[in-house]
DRENFI-625240 format. One record per residue (C-alpha): residue number from 0; residue in three letters; x, z, y. Coordinates in nm, 2 decimals, always signed. Layout:
BEGIN
   i  aa      u      w      v
 NUM ALA      X      Z      Y
...
# end
This chain:
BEGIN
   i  aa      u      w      v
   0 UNK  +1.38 +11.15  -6.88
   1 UNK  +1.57 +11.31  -7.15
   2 UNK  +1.42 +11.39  -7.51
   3 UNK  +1.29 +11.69  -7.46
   4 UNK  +1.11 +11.67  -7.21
   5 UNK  +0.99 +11.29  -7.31
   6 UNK  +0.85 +11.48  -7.60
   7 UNK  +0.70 +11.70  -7.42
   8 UNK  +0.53 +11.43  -7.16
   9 UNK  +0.40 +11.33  -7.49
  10 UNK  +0.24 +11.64  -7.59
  11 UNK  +0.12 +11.65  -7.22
  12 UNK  -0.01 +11.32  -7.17
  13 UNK  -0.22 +11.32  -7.51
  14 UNK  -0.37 +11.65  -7.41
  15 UNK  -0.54 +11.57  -7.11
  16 UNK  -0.67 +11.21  -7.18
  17 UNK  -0.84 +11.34  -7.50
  18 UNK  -1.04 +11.58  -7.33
  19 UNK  -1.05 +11.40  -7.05
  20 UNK  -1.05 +10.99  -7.06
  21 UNK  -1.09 +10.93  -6.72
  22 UNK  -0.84 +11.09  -6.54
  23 UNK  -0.66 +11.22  -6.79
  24 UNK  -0.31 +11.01  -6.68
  25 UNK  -0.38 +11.12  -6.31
  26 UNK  -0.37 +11.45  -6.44
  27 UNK  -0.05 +11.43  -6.62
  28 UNK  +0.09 +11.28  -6.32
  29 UNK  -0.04 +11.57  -6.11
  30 UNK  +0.15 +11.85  -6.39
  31 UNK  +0.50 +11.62  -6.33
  32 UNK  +0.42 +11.69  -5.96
  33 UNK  +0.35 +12.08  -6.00
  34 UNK  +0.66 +12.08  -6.25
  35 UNK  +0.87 +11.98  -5.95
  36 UNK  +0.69 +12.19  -5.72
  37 UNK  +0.78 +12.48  -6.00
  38 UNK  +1.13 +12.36  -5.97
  39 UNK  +1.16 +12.37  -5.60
  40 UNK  +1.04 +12.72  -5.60
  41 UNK  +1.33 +12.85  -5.89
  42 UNK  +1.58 +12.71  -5.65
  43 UNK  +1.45 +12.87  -5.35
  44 UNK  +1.43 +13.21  -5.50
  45 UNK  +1.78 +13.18  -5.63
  46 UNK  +1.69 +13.19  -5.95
  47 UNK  +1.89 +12.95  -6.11
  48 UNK  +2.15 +13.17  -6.24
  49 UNK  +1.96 +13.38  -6.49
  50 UNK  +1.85 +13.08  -6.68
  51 UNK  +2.16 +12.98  -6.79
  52 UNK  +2.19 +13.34  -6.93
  53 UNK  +1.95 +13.28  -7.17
  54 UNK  +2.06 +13.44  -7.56
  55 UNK  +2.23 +13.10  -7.68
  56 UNK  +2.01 +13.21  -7.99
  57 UNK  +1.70 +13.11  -7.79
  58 UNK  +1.84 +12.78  -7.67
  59 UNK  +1.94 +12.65  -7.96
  60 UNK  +1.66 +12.74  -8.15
  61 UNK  +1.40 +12.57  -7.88
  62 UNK  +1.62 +12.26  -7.85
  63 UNK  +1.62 +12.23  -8.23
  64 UNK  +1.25 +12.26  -8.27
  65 UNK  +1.20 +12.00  -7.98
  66 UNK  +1.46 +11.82  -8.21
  67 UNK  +1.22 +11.84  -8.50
  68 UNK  +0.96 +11.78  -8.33
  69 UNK  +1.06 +11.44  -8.24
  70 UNK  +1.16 +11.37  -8.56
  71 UNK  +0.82 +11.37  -8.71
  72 UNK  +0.61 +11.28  -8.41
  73 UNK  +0.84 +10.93  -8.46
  74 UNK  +0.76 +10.92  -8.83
  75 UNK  +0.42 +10.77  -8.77
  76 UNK  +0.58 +10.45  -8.58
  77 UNK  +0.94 +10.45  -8.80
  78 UNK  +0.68 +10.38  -9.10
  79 UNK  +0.49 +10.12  -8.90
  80 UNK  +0.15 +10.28  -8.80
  81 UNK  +0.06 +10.43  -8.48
  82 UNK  +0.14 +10.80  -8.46
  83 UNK  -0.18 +11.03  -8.58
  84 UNK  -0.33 +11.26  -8.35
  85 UNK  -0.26 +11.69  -8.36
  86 UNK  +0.06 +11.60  -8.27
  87 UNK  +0.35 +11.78  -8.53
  88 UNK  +0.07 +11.89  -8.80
  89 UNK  -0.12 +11.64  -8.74
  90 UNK  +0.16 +11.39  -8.85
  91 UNK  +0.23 +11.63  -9.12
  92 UNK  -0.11 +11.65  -9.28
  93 UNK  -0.16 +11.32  -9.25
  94 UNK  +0.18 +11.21  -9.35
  95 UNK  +0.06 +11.10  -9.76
  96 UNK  -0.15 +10.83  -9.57
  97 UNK  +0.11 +10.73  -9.35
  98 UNK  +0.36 +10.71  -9.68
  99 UNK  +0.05 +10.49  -9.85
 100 UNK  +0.01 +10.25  -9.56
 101 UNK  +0.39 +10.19  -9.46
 102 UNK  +0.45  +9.86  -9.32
 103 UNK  +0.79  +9.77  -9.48
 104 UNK  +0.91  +9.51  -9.23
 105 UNK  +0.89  +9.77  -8.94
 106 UNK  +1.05 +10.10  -9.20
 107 UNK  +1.31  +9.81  -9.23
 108 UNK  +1.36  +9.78  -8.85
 109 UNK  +1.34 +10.14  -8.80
 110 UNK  +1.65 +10.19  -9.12
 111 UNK  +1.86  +9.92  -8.94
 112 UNK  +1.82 +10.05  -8.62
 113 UNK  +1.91 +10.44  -8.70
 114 UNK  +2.23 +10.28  -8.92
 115 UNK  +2.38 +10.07  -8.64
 116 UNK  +2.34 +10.44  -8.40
 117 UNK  +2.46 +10.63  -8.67
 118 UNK  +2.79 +10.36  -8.75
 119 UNK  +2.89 +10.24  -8.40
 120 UNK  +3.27 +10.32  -8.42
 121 UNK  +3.29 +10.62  -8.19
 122 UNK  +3.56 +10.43  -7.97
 123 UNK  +3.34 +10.22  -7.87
 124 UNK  +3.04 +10.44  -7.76
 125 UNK  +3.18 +10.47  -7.42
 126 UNK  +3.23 +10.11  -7.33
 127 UNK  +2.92  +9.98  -7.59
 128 UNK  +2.64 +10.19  -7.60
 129 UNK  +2.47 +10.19  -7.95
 130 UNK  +2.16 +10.18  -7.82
 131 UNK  +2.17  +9.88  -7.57
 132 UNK  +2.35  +9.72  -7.99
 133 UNK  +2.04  +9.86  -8.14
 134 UNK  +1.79  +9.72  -7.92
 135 UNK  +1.95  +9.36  -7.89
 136 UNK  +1.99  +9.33  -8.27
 137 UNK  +1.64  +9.49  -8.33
 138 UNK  +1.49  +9.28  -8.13
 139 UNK  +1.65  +8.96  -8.22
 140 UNK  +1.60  +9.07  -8.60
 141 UNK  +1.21  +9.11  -8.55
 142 UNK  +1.22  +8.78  -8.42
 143 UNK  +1.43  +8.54  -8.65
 144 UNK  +1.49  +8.74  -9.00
 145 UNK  +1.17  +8.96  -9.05
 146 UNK  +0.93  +8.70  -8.99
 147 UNK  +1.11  +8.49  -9.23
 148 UNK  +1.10  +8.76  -9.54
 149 UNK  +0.78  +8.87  -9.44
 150 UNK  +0.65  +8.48  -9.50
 151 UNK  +0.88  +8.43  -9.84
 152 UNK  +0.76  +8.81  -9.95
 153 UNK  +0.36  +8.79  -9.86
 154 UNK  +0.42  +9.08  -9.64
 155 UNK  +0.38  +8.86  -9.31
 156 UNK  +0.22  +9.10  -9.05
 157 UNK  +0.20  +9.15  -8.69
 158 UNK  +0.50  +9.35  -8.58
 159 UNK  +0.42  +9.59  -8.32
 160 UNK  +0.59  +9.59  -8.00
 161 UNK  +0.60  +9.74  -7.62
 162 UNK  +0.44  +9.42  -7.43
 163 UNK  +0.45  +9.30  -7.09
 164 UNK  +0.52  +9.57  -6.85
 165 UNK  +0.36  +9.56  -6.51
 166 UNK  +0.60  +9.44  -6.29
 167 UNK  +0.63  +9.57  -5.89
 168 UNK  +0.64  +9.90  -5.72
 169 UNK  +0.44 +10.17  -5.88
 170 UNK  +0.15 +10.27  -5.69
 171 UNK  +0.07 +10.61  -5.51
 172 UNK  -0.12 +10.88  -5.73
 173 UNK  -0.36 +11.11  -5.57
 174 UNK  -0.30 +11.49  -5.75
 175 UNK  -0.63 +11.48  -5.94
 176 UNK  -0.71 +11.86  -6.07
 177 UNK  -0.96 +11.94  -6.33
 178 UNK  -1.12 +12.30  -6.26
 179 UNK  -1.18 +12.33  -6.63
 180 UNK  -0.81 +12.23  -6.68
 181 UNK  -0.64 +12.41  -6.43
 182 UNK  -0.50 +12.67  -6.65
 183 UNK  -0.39 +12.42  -6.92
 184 UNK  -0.20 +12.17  -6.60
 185 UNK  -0.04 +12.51  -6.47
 186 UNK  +0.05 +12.63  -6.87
 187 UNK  +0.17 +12.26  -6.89
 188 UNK  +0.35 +12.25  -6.54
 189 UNK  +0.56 +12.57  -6.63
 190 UNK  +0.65 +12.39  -6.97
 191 UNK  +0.79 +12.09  -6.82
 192 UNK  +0.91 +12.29  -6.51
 193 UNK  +1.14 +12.53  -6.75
 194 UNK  +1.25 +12.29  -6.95
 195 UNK  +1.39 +12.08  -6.69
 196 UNK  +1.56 +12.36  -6.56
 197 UNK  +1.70 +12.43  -6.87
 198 UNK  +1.79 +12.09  -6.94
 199 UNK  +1.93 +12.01  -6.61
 200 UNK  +2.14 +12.36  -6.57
 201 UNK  +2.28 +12.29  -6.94
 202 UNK  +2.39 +11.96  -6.90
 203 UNK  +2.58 +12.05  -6.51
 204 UNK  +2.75 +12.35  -6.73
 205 UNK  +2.88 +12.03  -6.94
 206 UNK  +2.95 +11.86  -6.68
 207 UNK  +3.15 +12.13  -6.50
 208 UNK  +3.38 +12.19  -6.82
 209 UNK  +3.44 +11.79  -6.79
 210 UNK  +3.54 +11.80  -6.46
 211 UNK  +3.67 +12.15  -6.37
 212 UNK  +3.45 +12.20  -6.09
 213 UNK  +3.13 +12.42  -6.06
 214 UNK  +2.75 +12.31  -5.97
 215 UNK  +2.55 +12.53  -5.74
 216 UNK  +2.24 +12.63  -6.00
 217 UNK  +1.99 +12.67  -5.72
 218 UNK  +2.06 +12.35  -5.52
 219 UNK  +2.06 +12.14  -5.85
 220 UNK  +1.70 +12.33  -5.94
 221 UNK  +1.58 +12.19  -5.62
 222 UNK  +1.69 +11.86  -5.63
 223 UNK  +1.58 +11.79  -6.02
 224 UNK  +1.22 +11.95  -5.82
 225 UNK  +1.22 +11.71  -5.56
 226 UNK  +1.30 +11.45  -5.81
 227 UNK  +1.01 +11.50  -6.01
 228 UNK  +0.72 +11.58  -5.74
 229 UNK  +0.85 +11.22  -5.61
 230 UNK  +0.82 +11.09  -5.98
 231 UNK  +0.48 +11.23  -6.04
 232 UNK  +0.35 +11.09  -5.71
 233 UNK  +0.43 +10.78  -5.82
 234 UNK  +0.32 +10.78  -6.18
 235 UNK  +0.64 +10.87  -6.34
 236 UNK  +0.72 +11.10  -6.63
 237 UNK  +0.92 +11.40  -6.60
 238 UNK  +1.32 +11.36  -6.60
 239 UNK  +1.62 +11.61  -6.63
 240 UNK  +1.91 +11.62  -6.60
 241 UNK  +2.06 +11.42  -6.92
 242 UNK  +2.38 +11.53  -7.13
 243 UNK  +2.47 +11.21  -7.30
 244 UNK  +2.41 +10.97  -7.03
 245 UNK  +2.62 +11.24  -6.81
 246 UNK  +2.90 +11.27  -7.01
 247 UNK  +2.94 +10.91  -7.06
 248 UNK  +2.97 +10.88  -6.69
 249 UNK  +3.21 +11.15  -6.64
 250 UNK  +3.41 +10.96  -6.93
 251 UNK  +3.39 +10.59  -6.72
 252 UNK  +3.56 +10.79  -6.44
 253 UNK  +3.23 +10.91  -6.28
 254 UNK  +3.30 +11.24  -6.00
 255 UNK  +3.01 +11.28  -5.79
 256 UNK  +2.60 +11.17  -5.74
 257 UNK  +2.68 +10.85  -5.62
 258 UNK  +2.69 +10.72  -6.00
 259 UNK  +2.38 +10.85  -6.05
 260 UNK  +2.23 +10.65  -5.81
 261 UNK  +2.39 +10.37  -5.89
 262 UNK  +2.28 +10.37  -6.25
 263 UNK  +1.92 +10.46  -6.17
 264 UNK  +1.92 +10.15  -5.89
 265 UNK  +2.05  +9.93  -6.16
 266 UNK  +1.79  +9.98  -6.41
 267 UNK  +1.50  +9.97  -6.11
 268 UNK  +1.68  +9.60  -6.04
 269 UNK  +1.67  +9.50  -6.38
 270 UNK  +1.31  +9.60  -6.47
 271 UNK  +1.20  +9.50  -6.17
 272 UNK  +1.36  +9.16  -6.17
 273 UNK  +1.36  +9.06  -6.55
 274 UNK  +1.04  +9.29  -6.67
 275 UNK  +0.96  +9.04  -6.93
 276 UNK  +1.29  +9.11  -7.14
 277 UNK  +1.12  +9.45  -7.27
 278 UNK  +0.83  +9.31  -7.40
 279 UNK  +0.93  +9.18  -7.76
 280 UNK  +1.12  +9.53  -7.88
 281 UNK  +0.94  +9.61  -8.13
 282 UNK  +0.80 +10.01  -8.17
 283 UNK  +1.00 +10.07  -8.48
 284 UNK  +1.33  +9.99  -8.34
 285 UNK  +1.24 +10.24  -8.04
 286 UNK  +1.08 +10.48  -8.31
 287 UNK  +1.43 +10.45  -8.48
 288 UNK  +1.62 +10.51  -8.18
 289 UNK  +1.41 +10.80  -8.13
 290 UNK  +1.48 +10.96  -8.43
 291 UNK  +1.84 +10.96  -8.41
 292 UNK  +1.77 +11.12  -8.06
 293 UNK  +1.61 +11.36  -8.24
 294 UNK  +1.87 +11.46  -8.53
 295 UNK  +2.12 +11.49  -8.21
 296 UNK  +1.93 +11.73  -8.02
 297 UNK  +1.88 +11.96  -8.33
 298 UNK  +2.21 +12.20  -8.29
 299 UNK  +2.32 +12.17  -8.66
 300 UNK  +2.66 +12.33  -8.61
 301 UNK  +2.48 +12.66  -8.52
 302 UNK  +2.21 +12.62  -8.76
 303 UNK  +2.47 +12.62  -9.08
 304 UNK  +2.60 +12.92  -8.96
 305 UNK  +2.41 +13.13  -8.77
 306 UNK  +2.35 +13.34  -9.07
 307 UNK  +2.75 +13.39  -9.14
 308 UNK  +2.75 +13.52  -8.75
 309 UNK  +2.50 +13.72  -8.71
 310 UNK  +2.15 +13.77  -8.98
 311 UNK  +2.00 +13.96  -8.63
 312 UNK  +2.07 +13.64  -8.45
 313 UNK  +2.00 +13.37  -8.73
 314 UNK  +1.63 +13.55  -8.77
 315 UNK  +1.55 +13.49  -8.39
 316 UNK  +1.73 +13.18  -8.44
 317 UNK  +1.49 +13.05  -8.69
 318 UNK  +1.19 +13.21  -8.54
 319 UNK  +1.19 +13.01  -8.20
 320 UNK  +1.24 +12.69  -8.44
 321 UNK  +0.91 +12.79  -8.61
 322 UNK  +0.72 +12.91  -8.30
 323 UNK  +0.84 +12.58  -8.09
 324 UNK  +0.73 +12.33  -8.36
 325 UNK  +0.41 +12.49  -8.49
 326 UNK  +0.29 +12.66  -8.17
 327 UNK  +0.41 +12.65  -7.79
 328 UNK  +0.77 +12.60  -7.64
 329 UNK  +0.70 +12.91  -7.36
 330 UNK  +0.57 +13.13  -7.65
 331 UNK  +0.89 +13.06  -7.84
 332 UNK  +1.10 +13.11  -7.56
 333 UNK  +0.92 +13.44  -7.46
 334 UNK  +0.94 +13.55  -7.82
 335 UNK  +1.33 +13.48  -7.84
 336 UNK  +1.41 +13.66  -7.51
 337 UNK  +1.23 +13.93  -7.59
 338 UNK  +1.33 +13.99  -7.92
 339 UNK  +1.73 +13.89  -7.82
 340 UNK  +1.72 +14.13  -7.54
 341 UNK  +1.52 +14.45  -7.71
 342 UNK  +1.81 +14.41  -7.95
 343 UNK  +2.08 +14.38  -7.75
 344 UNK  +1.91 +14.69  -7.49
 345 UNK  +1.91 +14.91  -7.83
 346 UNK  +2.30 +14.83  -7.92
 347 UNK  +2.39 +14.90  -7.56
 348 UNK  +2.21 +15.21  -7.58
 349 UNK  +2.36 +15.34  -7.85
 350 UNK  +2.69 +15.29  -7.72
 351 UNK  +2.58 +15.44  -7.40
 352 UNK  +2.43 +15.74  -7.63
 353 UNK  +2.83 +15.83  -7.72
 354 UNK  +2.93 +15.87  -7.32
 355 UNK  +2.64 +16.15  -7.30
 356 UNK  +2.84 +16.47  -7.39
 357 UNK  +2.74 +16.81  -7.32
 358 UNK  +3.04 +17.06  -7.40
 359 UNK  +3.06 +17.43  -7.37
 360 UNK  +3.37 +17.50  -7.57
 361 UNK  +3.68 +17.37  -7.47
 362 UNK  +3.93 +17.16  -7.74
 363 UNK  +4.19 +16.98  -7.74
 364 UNK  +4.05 +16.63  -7.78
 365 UNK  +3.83 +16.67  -7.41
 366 UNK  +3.97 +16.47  -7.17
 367 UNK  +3.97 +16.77  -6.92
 368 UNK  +4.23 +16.92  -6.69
 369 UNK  +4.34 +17.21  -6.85
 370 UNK  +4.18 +17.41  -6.54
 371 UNK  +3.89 +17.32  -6.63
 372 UNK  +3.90 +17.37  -6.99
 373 UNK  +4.01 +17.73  -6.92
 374 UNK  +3.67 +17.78  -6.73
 375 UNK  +3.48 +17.63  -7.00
 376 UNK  +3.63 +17.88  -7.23
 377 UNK  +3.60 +18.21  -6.97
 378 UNK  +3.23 +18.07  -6.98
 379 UNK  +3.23 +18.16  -7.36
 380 UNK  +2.94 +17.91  -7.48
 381 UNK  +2.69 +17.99  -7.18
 382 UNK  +2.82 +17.76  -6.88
 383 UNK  +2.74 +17.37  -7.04
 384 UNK  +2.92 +17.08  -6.88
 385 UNK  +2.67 +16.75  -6.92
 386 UNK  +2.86 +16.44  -6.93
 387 UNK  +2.75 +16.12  -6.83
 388 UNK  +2.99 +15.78  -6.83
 389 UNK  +2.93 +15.44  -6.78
 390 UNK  +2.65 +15.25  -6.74
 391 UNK  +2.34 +15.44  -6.82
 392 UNK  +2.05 +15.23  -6.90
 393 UNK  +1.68 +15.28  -6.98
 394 UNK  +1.78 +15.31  -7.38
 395 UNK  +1.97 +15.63  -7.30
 396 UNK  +1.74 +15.81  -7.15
 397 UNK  +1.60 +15.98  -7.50
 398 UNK  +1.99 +16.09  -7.58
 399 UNK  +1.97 +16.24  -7.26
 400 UNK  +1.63 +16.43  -7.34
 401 UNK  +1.78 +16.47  -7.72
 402 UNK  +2.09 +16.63  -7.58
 403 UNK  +1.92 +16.86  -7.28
 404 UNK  +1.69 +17.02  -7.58
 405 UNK  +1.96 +17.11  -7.78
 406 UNK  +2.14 +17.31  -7.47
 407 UNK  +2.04 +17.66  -7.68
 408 UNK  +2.15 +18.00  -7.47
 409 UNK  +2.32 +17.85  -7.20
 410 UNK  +2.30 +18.00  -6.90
 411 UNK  +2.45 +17.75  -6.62
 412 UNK  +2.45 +17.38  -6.68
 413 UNK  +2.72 +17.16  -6.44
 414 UNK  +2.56 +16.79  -6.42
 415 UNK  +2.84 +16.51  -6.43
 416 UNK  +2.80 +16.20  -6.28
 417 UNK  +3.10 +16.13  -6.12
 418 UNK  +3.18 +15.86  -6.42
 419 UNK  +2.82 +15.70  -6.38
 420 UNK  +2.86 +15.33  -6.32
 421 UNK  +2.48 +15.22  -6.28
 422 UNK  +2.16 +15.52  -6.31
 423 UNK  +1.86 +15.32  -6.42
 424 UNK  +1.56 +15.46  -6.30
 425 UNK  +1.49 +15.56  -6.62
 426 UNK  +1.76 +15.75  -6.67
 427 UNK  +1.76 +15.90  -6.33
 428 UNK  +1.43 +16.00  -6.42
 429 UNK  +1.55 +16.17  -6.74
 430 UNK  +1.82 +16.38  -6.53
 431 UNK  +1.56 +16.46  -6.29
 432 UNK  +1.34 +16.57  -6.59
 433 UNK  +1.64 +16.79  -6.71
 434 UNK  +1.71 +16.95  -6.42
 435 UNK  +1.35 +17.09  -6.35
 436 UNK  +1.35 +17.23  -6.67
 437 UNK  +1.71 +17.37  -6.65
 438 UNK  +1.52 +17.54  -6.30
 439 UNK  +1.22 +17.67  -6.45
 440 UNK  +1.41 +17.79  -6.71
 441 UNK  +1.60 +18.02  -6.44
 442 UNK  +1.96 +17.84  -6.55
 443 UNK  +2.23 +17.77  -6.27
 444 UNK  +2.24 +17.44  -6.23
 445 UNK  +2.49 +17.19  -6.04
 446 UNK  +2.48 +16.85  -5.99
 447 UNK  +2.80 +16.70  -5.91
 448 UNK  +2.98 +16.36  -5.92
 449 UNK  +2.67 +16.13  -5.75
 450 UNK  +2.82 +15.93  -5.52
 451 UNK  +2.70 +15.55  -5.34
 452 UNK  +2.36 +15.44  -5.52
 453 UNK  +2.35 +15.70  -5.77
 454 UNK  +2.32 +16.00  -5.52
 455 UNK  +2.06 +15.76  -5.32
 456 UNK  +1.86 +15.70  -5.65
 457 UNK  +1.83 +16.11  -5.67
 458 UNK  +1.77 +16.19  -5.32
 459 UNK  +1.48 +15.90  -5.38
 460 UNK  +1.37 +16.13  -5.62
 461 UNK  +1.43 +16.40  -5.40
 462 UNK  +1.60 +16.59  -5.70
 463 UNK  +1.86 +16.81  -5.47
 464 UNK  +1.56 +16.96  -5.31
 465 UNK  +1.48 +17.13  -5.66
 466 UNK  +1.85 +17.29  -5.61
 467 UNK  +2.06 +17.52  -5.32
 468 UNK  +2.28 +17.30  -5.10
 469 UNK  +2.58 +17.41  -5.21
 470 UNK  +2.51 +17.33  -5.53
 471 UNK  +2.52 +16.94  -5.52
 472 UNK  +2.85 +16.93  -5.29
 473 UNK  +3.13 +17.11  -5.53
 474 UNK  +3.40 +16.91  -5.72
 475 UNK  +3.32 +16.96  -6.11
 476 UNK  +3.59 +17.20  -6.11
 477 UNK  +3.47 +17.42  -5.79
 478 UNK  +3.09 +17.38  -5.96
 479 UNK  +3.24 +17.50  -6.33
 480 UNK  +3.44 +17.82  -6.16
 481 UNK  +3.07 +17.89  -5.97
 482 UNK  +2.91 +17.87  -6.29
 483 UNK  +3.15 +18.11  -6.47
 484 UNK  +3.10 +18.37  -6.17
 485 UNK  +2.72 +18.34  -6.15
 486 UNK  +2.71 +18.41  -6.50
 487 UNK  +2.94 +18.71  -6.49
 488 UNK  +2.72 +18.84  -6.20
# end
């Protein structure tokens, strides 16, 4: 399981056995499973692509908050105490107690633990792993050294630690569903679910720019599902992909899955054959492990600068930090989206707005044939060419309406669409709009240019009905010279 999604479990977990005791675990093992079944179903829809199009805005802002939270959801056990229910501001309000009752001999544990991740010499990460350091020395500390100062100080106290771990196969869990709860396991389930995805499909874009290859999204959605609704059945937590632990196999020589598997049968051998090794760590060296986690996932590069980049993007930035750690991770995430993409729709739109062009005087700067212009001209101000180019989205469809109302005494309007990329609906709505009222308003009007989806989209709307036949089949020039003699009529 990666951090995220650990702290998330967490969140999970502690949810459902306070309100419900008895089957509380069952149930959080029943949300892994519908996680993974959430999973499977991205992958099968072929949805896997669009979340890795997420605003990188939104992404870093919820990995940073589910950095923070970590942070202070580990304060409780860094300090020596057993975290404090409410989760983030629970640990927060309660924080001056926690300061009043810190154990020192664990604080000092958790210090020596976050030094010795934060000082391993970087060229040794790859063979070494500061962690496996921390948790040796830790351990070994808690056992010879603290127990001594804590004797010669008066401070000697328990030191809390994991303790025996079951050893043996894990058992098979029954789903267990809570009518009551259903909506909270399914809120929960699309949490973890989403997440993972996330977390997966970000660390395989690492992983491709490591080893020049490319995943396949919507296979890797499915596998990380299948992963978890096995995990979940057999009282596991929820996993992801994992960025570190990837890159430091790709960095050993690692090319395919088979690593994978090899690593994850190696630590089932070792817990499985030496179980009683885990028992004396003590909570504050994990607690400090964890916090270092923590201050790694929180994307401080960004976070420096995201106001010199872009104040916009720094505000939504900030936003889903706030939203994630005081409120909900899918609110956040909603809340960025939407925000990122209404303001990215709106600058789109207003560059769209300048391709909309209606012209009834010729000049030199059109980009016209000079045919053309001389028909715009023998018009004199009463035959209107309306210009669309590009891609004409939803946001343009008011320019279109802006510019249609400001048509003044024309009295034959030639429809462009020849340039027209993409016709939202919207905006093929809007030209439908124009032309009815070009119609009642007893104007000539020719549509000309709509070719492949574009001229399906209108005939959808059965728009050409609203006009003669021959007036939707003319090149722009043959529809401008028809304009200028209907007018002179």
């Amino acid at each position: 399981p990666t951090g995220p999604m650990t702290v998330v479990m967490t969140a999970v977990i502690a949810n459902l056995t306070a309100s419900n005791p008895e089957n509380g675990m069952a149930m959080a093992f029943t949300v892994v499973m519908m996680a993974g079944v959430f999973q499977i179903l991205l992958g099968l829809l072929r949805l896997g692509r669009y979340i890795t199009q997420m605003p990188y805005t939104v992404i870093s802002g919820f990995m940073s908050g589910i950095g923070f939270i970590l942070i202070v959801l580990q304060l409780g056990p860094a300090l020596g105490q057993k975290g404090p229910p409410g989760g983030v501001l629970g640990t927060l309000q309660n924080l001056p107690e926690l300061l009043a009752g810190v154990k020192p001999l664990e604080l000092l544990l958790a210090a020596v633990t976050v030094a010795i991740l934060w000082l391993w010499p970087q060229r040794i990460k790859k063979y070494i792993p500061p962690q496996v350091v921390a948790l040796v020395f830790g351990t070994i500390l808690s056992l010879t050294l603290v127990p001594a100062l804590g004797s010669s100080s008066g401070m000697e106290e328990g030191i809390r630690r994991i303790g025996e771990i079951r050893a043996g196969l894990p058992s098979l869990q029954i789903p267990v569903f809570g009518a009551d709860k259903l909506g909270l396991m399914l809120a929960d389930a699309a949490v973890l679910g989403a997440l993972g995805c996330i977390d997966a499909l970000l660390t395989s874009v690492v992983a491709d720019s490591l080893t020049r290859t490319e995943h396949n999204s919507n296979k890797e959605l499915v596998g990380q599902g299948l992963g978890n609704l096995v995990s979940g059945l057999f009282g596991g937590i929820a996993g992801a992909g994992a960025t570190m632990g990837t890159v430091a196999n790709i960095q050993t020589g690692a090319r395919s899955a088979l690593s994978g598997i090899i690593r994850a049968v190696t630590l089932m051998v070792a817990i499985l054959a030496v179980p009683g090794l885990v028992a004396p760590i003590p909570m504050a060296v994990l607690a400090g492990i964890a916090l270092k986690v923590g201050f790694d996932i929180v994307d401080w590069g960004f976070l420096k600068r995201a106001h010199r980049i872009s104040l916009k993007g720094a505000l939504i930035l900030y936003v889903v930090i706030g939203l994630t750690v005081l409120w909900d991770l899918i609110v956040a995430v909603g809340v960025g989206v939407f925000v990122a993409n209404m303001l990215t729709i709106d600058r789109l739109s207003q560059r769209q707005s300048d391709a909309v062009k209606s012209i009834s005087t010729a000049d030199d700067d059109l980009n016209l044939p000079q045919e053309e212009k001389a028909l715009l001209d023998a018009g004199e101000g009463r035959v209107l060419l309306f210009q669309l180019t590009g891609d004409m989205i939803f946001g343009v469809a008011k320019t279109i309406a802006r510019e249609h109302n400001a048509i003044g005494q024309c009295k034959a309007i030639v429809f462009d669409l020849g340039a027209v990329s993409h016709l939202g609906v919207t905006t093929a709505l809007a030209v439908e709009n124009a032309v009815e009222e070009a119609v009642k308003a007893q104007r000539h009007v020719y549509v000309v240019g709509a070719v492949g989806t574009t001229r399906r989209r209108l005939e959808a709307l059965k728009l050409f009905e609203l006009l003669p036949a021959d007036h939707t089949q003319l090149s722009r020039a043959q529809a401008l010279a028809a304009a200028v003699e209907a007018i002179k009529a």
